[in-house]
C-alpha positions in Angstrom: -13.2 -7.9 -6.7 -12.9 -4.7 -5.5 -15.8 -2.5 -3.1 -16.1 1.0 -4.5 -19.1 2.9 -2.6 -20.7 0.2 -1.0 -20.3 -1.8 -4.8 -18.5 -4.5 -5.9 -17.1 -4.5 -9.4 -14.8 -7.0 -10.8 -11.2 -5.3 -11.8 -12.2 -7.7 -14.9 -14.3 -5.4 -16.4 -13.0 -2.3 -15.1 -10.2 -3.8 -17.7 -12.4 -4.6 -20.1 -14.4 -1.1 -20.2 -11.3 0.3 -20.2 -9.7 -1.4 -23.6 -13.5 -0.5 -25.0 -13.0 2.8 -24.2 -9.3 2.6 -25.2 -8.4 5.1 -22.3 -5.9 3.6 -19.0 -5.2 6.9 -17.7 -5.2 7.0 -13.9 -7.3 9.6 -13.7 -10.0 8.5 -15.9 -10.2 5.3 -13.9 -10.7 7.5 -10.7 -13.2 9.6 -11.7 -15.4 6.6 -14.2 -15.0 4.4 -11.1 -15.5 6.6 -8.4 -11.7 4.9 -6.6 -8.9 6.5 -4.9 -5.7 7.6 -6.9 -3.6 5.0 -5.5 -6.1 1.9 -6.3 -6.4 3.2 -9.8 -2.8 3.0 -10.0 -2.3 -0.2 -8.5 -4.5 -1.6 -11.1 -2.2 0.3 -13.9 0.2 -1.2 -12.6 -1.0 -4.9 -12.7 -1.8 -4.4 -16.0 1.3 -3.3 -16.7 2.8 -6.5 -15.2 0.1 -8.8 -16.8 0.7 -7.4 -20.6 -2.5 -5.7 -21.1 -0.8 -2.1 -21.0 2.7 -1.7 -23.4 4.6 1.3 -22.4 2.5 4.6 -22.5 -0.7 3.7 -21.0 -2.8 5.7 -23.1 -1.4 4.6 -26.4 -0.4 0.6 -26.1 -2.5 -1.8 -24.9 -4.2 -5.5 -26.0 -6.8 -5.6 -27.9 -10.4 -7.3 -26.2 -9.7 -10.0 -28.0 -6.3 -10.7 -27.0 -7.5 -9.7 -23.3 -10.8 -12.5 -23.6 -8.0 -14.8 -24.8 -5.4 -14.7 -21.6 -7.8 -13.4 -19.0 -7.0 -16.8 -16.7 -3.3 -15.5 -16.7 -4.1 -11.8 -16.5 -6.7 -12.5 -13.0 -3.4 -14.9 -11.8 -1.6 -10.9 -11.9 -4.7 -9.3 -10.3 -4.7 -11.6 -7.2 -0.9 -11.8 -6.5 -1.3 -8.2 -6.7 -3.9 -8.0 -4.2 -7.1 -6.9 -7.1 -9.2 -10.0 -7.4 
């Protein structure tokens, strides 16, 4: 869970409104979620590393399916890198 203006939000459905809006870019995160540059890309980053993005960020990713399917995995990803 991550504190952004005094609010927590879960990097879960960050994620999640993300792959519904089908756009990982880092500055779309930062300016939707209101979070500095480098937390945005830590998160790309993460996903990255847990499978949900595939290469180009804005063109690969899961599907919200695939993501409600190996979520337990992808949080395992979040916390050892410091987002859950």
């Amino acid at each position: 869970m991550i504190n952004i203006n005094n609010d927590e939000i879960l990097v879960t459905d960050v994620i999640e409104y993300c792959i519904k809006a089908k756009n990982f870019s880092c500055a779309y995160i930062q300016k939707t979620f209101e979070m500095s540059y480098a937390l945005a890309g830590r998160l790309l980053d993460a996903c990255k590393e847990a499978g949900v993005i595939v290469g180009d960020c804005s063109q690969k990713y899961i599907t919200l399916s695939e993501y409600k399917k190996n979520k337990k995995e992808i949080v395992k990803v979040l916390i050892k890198n410091g987002l859950f």
